[in-house]
mmCIF file of the N, C-alpha and C atoms, coordinates in Angstrom:
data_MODEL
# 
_entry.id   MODEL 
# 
loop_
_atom_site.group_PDB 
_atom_site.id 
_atom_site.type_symbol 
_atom_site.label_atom_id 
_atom_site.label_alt_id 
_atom_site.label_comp_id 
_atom_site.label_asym_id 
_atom_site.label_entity_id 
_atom_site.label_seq_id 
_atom_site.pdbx_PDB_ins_code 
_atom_site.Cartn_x 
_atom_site.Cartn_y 
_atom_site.Cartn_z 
_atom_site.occupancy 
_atom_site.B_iso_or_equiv 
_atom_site.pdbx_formal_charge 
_atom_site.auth_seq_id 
_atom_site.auth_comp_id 
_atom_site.auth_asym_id 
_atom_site.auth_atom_id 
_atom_site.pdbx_PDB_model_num 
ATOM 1   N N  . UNK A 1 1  ? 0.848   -1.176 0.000  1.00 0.00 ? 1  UNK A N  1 
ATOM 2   C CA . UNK A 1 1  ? 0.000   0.000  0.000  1.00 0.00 ? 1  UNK A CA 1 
ATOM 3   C C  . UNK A 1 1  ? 0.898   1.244  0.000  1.00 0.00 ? 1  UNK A C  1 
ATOM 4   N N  . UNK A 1 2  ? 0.769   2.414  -0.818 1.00 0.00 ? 2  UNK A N  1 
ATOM 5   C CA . UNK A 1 2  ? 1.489   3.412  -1.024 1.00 0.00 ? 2  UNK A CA 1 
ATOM 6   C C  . UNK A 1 2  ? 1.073   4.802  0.255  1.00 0.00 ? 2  UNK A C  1 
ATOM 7   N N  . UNK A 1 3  ? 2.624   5.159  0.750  1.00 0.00 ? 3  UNK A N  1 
ATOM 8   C CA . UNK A 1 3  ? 2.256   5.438  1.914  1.00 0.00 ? 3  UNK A CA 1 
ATOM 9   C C  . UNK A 1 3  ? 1.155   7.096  1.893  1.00 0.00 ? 3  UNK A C  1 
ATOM 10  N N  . UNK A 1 4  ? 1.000   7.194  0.599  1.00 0.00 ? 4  UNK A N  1 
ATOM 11  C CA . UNK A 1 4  ? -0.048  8.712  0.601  1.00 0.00 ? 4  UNK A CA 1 
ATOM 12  C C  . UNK A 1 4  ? -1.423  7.496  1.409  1.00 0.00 ? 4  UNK A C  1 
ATOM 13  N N  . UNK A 1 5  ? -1.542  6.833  0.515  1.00 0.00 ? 5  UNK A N  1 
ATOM 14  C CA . UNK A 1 5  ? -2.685  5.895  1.398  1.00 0.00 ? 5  UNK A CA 1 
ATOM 15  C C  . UNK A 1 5  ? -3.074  5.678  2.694  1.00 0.00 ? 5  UNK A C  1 
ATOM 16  N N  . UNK A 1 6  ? -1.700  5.422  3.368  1.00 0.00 ? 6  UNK A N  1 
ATOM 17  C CA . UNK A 1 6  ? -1.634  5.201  4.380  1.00 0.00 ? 6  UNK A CA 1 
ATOM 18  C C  . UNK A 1 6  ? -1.724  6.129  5.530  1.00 0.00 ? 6  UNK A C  1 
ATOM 19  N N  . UNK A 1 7  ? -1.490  7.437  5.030  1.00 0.00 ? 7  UNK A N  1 
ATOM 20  C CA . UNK A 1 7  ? -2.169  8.631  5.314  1.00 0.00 ? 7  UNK A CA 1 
ATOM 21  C C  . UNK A 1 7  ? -3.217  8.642  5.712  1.00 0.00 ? 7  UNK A C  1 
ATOM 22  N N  . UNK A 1 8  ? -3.525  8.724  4.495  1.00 0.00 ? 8  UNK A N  1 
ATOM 23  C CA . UNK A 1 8  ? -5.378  9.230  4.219  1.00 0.00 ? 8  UNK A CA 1 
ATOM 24  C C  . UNK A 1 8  ? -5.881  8.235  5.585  1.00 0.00 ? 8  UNK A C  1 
ATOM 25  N N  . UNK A 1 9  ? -6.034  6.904  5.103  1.00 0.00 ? 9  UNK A N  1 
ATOM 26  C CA . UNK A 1 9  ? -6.302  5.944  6.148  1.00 0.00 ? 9  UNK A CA 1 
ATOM 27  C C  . UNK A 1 9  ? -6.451  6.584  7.549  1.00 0.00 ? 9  UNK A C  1 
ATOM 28  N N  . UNK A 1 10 ? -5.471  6.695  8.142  1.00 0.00 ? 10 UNK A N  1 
ATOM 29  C CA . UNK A 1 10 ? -5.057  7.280  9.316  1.00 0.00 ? 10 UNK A CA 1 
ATOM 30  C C  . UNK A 1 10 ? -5.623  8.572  9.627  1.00 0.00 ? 10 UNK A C  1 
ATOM 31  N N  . UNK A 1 11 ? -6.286  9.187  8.752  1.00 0.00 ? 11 UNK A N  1 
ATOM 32  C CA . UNK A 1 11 ? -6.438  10.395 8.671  1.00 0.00 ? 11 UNK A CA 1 
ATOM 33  C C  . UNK A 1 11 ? -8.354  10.520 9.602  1.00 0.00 ? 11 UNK A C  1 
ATOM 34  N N  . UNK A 1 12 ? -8.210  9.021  8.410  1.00 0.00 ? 12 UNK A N  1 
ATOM 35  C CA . UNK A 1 12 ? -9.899  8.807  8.155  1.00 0.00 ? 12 UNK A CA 1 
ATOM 36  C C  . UNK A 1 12 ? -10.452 7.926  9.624  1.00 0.00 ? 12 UNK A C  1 
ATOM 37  N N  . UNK A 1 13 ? -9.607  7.341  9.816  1.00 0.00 ? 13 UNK A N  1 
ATOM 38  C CA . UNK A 1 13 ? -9.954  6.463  11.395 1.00 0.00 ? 13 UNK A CA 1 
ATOM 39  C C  . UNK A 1 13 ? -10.118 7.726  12.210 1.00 0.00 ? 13 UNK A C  1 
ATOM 40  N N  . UNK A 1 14 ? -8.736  8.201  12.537 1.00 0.00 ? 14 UNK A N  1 
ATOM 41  C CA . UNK A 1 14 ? -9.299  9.390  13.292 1.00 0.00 ? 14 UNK A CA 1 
ATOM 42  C C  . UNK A 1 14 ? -10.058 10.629 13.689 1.00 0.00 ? 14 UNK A C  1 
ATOM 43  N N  . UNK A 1 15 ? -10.593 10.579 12.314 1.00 0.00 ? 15 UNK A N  1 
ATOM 44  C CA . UNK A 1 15 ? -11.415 11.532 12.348 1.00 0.00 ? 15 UNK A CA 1 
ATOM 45  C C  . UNK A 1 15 ? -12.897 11.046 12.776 1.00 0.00 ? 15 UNK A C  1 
ATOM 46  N N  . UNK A 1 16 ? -12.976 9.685  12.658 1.00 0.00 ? 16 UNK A N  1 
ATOM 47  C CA . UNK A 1 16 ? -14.521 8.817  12.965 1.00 0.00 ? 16 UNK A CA 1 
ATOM 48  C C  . UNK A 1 16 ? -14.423 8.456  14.097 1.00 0.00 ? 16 UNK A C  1 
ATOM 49  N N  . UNK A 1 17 ? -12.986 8.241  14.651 1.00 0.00 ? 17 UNK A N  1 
ATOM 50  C CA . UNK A 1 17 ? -13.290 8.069  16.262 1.00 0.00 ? 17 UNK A CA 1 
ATOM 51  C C  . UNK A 1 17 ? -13.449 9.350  16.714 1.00 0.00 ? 17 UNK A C  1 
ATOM 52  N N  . UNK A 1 18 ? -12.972 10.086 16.818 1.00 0.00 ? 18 UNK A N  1 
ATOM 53  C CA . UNK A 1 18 ? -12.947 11.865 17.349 1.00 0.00 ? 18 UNK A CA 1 
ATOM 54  C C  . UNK A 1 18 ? -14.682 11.846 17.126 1.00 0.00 ? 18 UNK A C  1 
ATOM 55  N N  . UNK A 1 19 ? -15.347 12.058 15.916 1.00 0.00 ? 19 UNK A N  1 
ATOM 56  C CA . UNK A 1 19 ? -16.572 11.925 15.589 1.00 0.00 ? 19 UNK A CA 1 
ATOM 57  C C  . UNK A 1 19 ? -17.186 11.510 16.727 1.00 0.00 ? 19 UNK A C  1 
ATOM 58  N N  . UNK A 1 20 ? -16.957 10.174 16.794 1.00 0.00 ? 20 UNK A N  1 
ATOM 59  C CA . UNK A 1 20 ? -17.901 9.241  17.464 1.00 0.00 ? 20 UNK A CA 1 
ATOM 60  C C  . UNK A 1 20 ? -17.788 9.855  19.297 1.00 0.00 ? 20 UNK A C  1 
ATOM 61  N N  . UNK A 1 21 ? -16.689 9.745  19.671 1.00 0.00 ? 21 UNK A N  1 
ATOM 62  C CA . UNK A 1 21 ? -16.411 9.849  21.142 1.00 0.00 ? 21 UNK A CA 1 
ATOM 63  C C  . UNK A 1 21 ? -16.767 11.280 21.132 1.00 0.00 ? 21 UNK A C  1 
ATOM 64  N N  . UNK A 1 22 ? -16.833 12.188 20.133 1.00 0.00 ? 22 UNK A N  1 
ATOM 65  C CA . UNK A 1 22 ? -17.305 13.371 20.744 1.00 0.00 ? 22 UNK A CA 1 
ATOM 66  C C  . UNK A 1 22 ? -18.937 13.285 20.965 1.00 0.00 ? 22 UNK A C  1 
ATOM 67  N N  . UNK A 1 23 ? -19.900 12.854 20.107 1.00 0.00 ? 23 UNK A N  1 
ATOM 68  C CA . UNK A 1 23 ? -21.200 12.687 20.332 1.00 0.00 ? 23 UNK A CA 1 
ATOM 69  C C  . UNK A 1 23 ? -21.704 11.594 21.527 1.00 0.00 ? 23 UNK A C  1 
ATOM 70  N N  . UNK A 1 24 ? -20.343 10.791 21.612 1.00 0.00 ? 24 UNK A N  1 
ATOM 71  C CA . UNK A 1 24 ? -20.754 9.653  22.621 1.00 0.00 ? 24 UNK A CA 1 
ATOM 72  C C  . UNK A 1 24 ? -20.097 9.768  24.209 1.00 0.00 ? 24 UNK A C  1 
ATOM 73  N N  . UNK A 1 25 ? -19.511 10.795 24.314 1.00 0.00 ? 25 UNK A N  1 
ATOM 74  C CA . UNK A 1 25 ? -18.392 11.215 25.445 1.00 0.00 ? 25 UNK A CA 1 
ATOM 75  C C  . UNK A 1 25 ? -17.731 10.194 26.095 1.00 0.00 ? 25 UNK A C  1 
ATOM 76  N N  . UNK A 1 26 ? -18.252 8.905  25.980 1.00 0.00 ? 26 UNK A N  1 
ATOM 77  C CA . UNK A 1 26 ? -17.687 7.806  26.675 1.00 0.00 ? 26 UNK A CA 1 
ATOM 78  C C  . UNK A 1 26 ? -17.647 6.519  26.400 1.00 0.00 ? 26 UNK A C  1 
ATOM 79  N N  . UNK A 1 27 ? -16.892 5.833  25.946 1.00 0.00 ? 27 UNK A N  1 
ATOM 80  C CA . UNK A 1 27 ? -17.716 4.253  24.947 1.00 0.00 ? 27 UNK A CA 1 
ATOM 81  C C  . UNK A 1 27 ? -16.505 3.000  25.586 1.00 0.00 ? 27 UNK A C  1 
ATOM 82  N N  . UNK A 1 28 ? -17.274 1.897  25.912 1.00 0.00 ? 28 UNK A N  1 
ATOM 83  C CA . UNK A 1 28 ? -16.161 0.921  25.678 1.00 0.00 ? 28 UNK A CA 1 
ATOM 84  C C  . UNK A 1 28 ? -15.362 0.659  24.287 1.00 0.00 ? 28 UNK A C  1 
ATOM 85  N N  . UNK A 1 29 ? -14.284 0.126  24.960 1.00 0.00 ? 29 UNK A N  1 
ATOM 86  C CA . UNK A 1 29 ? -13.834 -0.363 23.278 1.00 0.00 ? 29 UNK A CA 1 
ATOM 87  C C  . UNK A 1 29 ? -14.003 -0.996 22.146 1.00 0.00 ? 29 UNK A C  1 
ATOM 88  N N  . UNK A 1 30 ? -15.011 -2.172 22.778 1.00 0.00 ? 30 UNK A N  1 
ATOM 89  C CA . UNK A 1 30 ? -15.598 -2.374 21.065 1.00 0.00 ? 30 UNK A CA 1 
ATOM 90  C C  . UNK A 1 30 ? -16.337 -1.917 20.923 1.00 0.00 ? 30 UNK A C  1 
ATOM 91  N N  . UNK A 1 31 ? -17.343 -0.967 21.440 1.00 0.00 ? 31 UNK A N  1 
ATOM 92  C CA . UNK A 1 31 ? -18.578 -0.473 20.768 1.00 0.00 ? 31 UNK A CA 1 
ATOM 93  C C  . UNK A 1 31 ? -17.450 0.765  20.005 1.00 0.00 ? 31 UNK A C  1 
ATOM 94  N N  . UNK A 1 32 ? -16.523 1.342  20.232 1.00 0.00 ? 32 UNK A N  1 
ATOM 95  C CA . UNK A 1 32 ? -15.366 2.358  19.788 1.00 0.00 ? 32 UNK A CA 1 
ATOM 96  C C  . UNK A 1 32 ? -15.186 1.454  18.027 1.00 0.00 ? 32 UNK A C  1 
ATOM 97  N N  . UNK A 1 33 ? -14.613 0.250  18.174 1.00 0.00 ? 33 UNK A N  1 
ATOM 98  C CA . UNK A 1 33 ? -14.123 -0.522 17.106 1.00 0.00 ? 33 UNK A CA 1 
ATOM 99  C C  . UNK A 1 33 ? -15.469 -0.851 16.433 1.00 0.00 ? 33 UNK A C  1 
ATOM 100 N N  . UNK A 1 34 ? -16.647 -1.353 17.096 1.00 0.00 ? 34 UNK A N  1 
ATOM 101 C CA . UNK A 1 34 ? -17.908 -1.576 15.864 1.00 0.00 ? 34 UNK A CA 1 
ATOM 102 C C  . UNK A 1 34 ? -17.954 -0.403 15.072 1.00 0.00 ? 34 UNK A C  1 
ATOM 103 N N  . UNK A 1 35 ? -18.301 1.094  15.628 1.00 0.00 ? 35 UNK A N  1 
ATOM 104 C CA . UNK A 1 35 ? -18.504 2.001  14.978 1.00 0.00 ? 35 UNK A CA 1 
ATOM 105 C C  . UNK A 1 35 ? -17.645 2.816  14.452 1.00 0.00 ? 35 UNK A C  1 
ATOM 106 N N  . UNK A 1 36 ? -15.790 2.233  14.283 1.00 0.00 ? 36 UNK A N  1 
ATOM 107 C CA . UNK A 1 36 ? -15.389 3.199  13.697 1.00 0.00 ? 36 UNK A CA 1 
ATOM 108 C C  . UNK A 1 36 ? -15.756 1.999  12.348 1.00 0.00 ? 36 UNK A C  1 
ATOM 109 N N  . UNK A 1 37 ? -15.773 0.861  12.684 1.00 0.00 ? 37 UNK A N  1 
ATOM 110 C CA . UNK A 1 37 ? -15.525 0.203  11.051 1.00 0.00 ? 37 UNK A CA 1 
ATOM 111 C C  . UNK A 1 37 ? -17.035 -0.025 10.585 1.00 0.00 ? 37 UNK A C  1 
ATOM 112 N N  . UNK A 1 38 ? -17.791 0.019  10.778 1.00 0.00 ? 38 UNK A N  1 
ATOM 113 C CA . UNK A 1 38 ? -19.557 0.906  10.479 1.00 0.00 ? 38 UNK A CA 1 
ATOM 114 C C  . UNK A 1 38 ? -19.482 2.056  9.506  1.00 0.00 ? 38 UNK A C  1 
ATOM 115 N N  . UNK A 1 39 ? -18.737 2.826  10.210 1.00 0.00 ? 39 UNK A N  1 
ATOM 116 C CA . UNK A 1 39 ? -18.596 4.581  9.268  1.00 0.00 ? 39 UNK A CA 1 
ATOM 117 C C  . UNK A 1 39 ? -17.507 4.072  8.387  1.00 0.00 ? 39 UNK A C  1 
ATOM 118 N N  . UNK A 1 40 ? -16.573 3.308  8.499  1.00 0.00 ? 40 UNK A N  1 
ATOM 119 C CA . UNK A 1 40 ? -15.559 3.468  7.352  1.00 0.00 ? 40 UNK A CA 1 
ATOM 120 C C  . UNK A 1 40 ? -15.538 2.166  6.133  1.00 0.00 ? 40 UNK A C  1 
ATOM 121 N N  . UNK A 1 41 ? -16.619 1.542  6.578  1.00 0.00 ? 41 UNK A N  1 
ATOM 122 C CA . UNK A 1 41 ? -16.620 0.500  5.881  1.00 0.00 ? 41 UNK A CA 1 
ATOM 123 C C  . UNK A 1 41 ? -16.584 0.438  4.096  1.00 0.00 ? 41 UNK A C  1 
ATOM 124 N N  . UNK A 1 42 ? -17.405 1.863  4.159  1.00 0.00 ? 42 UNK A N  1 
ATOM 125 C CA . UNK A 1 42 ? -18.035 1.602  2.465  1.00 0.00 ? 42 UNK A CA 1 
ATOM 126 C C  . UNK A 1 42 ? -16.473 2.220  2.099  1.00 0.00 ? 42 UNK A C  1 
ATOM 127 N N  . UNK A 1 43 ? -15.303 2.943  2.505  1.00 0.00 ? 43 UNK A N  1 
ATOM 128 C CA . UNK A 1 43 ? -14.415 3.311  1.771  1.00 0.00 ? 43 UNK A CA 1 
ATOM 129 C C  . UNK A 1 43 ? -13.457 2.794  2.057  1.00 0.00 ? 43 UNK A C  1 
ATOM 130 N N  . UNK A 1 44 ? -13.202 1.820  3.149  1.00 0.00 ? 44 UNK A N  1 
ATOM 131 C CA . UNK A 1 44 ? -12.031 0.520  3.491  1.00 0.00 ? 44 UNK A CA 1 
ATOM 132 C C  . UNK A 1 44 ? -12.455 -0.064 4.778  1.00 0.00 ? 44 UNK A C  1 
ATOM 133 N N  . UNK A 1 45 ? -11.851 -1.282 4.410  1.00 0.00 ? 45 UNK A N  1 
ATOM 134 C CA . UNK A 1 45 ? -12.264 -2.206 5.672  1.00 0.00 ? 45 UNK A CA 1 
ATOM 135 C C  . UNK A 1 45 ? -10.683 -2.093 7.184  1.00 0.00 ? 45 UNK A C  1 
ATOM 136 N N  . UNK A 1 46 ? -11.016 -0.865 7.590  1.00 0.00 ? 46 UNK A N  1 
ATOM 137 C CA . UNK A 1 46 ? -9.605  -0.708 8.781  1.00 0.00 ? 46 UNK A CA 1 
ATOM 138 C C  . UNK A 1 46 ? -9.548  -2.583 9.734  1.00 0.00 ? 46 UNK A C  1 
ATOM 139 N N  . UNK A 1 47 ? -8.786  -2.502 9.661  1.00 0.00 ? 47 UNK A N  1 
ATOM 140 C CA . UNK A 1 47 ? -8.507  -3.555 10.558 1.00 0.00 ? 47 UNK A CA 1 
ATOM 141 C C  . UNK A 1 47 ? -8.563  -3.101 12.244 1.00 0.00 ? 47 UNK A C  1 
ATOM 142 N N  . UNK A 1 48 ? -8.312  -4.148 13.298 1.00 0.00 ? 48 UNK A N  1 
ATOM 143 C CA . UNK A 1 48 ? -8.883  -3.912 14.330 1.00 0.00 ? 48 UNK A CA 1 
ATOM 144 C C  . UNK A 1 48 ? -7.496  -3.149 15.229 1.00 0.00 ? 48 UNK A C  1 
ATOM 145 N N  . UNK A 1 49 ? -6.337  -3.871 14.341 1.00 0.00 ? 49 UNK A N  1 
ATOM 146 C CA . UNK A 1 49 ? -5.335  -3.476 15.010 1.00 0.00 ? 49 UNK A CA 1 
ATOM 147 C C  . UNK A 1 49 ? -4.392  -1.668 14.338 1.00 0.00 ? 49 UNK A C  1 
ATOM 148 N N  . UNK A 1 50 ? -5.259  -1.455 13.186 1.00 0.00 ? 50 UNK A N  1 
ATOM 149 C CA . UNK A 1 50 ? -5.092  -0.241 12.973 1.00 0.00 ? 50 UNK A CA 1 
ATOM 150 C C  . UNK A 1 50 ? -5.633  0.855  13.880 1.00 0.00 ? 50 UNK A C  1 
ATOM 151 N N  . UNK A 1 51 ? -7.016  0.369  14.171 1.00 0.00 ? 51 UNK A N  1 
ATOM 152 C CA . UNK A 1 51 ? -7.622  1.528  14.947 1.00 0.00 ? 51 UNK A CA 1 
ATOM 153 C C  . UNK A 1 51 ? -7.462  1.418  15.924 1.00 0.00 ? 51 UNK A C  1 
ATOM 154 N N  . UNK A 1 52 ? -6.837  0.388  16.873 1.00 0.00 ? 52 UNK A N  1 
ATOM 155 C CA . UNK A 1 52 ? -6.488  0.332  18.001 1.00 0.00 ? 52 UNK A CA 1 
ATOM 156 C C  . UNK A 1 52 ? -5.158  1.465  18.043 1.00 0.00 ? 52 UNK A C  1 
ATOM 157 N N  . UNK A 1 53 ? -4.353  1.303  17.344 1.00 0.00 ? 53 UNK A N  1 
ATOM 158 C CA . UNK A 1 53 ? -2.721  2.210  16.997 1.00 0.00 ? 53 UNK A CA 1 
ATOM 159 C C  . UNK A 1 53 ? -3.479  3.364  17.147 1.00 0.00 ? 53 UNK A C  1 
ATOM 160 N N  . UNK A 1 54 ? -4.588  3.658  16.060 1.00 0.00 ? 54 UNK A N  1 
ATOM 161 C CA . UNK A 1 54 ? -5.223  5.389  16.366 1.00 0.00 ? 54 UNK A CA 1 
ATOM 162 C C  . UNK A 1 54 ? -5.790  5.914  17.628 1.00 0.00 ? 54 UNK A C  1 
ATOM 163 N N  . UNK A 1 55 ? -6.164  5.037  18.021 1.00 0.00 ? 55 UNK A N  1 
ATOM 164 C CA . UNK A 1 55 ? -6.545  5.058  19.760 1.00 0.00 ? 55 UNK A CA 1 
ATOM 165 C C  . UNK A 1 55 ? -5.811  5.960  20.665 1.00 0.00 ? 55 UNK A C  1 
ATOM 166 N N  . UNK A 1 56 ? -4.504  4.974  20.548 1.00 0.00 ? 56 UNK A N  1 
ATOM 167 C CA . UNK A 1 56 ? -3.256  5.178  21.520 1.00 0.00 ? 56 UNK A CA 1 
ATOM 168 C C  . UNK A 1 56 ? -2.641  6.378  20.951 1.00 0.00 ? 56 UNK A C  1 
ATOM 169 N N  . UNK A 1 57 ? -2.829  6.428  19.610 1.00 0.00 ? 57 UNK A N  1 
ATOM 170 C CA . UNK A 1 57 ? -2.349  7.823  19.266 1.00 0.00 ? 57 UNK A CA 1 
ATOM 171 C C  . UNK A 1 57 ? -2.960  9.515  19.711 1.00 0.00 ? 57 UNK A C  1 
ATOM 172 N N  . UNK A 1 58 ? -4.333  8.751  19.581 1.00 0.00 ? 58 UNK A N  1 
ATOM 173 C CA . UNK A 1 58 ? -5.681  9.974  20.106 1.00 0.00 ? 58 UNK A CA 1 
ATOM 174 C C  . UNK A 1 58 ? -5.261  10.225 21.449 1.00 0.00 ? 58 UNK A C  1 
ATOM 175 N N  . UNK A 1 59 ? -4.885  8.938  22.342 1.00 0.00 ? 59 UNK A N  1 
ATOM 176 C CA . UNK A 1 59 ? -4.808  8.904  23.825 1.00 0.00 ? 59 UNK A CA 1 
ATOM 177 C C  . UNK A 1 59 ? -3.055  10.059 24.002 1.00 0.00 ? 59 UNK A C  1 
ATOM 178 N N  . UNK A 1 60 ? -2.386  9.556  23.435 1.00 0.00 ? 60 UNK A N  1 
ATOM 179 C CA . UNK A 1 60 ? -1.145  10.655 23.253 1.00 0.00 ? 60 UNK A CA 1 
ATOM 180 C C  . UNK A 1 60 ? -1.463  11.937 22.878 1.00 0.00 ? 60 UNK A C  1 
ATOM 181 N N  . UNK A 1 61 ? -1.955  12.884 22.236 1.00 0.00 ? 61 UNK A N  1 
ATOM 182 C CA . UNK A 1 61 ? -2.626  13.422 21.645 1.00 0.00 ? 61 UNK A CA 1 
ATOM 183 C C  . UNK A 1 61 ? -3.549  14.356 22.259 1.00 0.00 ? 61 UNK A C  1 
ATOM 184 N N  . UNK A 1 62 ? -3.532  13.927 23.489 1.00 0.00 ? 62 UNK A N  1 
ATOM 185 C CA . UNK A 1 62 ? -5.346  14.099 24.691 1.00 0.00 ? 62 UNK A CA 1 
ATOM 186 C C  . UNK A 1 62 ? -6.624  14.204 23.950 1.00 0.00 ? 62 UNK A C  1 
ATOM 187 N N  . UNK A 1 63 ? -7.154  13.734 22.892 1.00 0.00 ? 63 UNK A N  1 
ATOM 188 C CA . UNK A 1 63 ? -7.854  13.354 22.665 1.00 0.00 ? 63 UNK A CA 1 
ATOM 189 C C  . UNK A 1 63 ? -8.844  12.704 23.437 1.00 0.00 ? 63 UNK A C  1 
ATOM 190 N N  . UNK A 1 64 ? -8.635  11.579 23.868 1.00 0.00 ? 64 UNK A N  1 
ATOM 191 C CA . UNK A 1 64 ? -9.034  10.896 24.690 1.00 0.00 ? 64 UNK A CA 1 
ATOM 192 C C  . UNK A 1 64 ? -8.633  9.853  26.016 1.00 0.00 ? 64 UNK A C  1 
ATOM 193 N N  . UNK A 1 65 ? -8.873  9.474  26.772 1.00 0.00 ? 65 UNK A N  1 
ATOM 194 C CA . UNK A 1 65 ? -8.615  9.442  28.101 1.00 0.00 ? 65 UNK A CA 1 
ATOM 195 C C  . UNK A 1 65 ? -9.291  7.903  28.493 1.00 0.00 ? 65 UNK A C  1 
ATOM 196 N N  . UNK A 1 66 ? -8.367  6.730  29.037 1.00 0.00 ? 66 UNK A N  1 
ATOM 197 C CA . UNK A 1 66 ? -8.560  5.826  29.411 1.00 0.00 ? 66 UNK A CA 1 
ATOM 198 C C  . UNK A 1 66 ? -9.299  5.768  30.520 1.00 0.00 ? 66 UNK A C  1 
ATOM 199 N N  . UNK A 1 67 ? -10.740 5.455  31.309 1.00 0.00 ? 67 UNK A N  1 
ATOM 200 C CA . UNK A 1 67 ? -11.275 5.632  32.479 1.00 0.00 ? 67 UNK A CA 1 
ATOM 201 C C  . UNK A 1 67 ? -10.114 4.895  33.835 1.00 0.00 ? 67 UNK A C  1 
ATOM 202 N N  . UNK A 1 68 ? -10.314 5.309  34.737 1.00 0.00 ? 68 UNK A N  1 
ATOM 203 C CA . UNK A 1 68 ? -9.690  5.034  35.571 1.00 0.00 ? 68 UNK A CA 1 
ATOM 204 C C  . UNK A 1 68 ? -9.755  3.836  35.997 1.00 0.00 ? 68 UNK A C  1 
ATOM 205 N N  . UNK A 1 69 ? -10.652 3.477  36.321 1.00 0.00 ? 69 UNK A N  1 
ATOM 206 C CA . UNK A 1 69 ? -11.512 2.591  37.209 1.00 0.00 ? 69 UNK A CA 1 
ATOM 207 C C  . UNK A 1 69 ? -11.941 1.359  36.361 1.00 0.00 ? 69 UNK A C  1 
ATOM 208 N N  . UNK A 1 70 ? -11.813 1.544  34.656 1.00 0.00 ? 70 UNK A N  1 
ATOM 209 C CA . UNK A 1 70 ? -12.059 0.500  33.514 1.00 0.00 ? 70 UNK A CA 1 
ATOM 210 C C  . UNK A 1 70 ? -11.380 0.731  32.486 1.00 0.00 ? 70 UNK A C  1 
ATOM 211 N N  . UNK A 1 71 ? -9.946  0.363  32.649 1.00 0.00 ? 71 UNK A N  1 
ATOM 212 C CA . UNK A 1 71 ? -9.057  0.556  31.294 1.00 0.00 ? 71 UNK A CA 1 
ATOM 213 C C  . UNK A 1 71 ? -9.926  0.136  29.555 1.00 0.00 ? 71 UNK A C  1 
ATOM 214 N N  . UNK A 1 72 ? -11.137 -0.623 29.720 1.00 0.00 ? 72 UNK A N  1 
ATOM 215 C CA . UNK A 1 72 ? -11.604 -0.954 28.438 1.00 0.00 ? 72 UNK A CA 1 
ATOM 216 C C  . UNK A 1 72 ? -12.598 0.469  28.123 1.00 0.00 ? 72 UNK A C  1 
ATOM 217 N N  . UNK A 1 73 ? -12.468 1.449  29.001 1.00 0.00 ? 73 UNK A N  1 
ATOM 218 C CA . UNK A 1 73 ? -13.573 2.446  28.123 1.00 0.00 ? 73 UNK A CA 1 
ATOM 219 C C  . UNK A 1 73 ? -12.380 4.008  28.481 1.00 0.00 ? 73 UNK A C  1 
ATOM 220 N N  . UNK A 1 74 ? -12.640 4.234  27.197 1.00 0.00 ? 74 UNK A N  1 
ATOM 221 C CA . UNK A 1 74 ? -12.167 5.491  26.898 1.00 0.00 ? 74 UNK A CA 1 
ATOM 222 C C  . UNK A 1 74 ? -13.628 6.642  26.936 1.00 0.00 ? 74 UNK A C  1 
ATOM 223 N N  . UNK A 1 75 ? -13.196 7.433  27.298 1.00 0.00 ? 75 UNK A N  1 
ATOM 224 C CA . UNK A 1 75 ? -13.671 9.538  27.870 1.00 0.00 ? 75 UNK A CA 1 
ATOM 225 C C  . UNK A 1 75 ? -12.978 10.216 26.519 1.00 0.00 ? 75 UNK A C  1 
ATOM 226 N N  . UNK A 1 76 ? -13.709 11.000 25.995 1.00 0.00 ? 76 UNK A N  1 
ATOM 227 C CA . UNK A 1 76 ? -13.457 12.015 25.282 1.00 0.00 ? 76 UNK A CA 1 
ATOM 228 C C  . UNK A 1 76 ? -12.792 12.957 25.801 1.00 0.00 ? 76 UNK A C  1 
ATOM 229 N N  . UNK A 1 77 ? -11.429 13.892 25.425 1.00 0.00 ? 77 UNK A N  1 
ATOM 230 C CA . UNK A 1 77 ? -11.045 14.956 26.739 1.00 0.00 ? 77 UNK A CA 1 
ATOM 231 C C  . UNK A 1 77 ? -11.427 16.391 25.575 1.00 0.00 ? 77 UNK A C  1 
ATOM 232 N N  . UNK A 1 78 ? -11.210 15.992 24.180 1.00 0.00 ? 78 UNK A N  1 
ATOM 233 C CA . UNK A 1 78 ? -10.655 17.422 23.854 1.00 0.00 ? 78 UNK A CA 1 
ATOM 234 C C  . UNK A 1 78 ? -12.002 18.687 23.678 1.00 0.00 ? 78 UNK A C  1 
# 
């Protein structure tokens, strides 16, 4: 895959999780992973371990915020 692609990709996960966790302020992680690959489906099928990488990147980022008390659900911060 040519890395302009790989861009875009990256571009496009994160922008559907940001999406999502902003309307949803708080989600476990697979309901996070059903609905980023829901919204991105009709223009690529992300894998599970891509959007997990965008996660941790969002989480670097402050984007978003691991709950304390349940490492499986991420808080929206920004």
């Amino acid at each position: 895959m040519m890395k302009a692609q790989q861009t875009r990709r990256r571009h496009q996960i994160d922008a559907a999780i940001v999406r999502i966790m902003k309307t949803r302020k708080q989600l476990k992680h697979m309901g996070l992973l059903t609905e980023v690959v829901e919204q991105l489906r009709q223009r690529f099928q992300p894998s599970g371990t891509d959007i997990k990488k965008r996660i941790e990147a969002l989480i670097d980022q402050d984007y978003l915020e691991r709950e304390e008390t349940d490492r499986g659900v991420y808080n929206y911060k920004a």
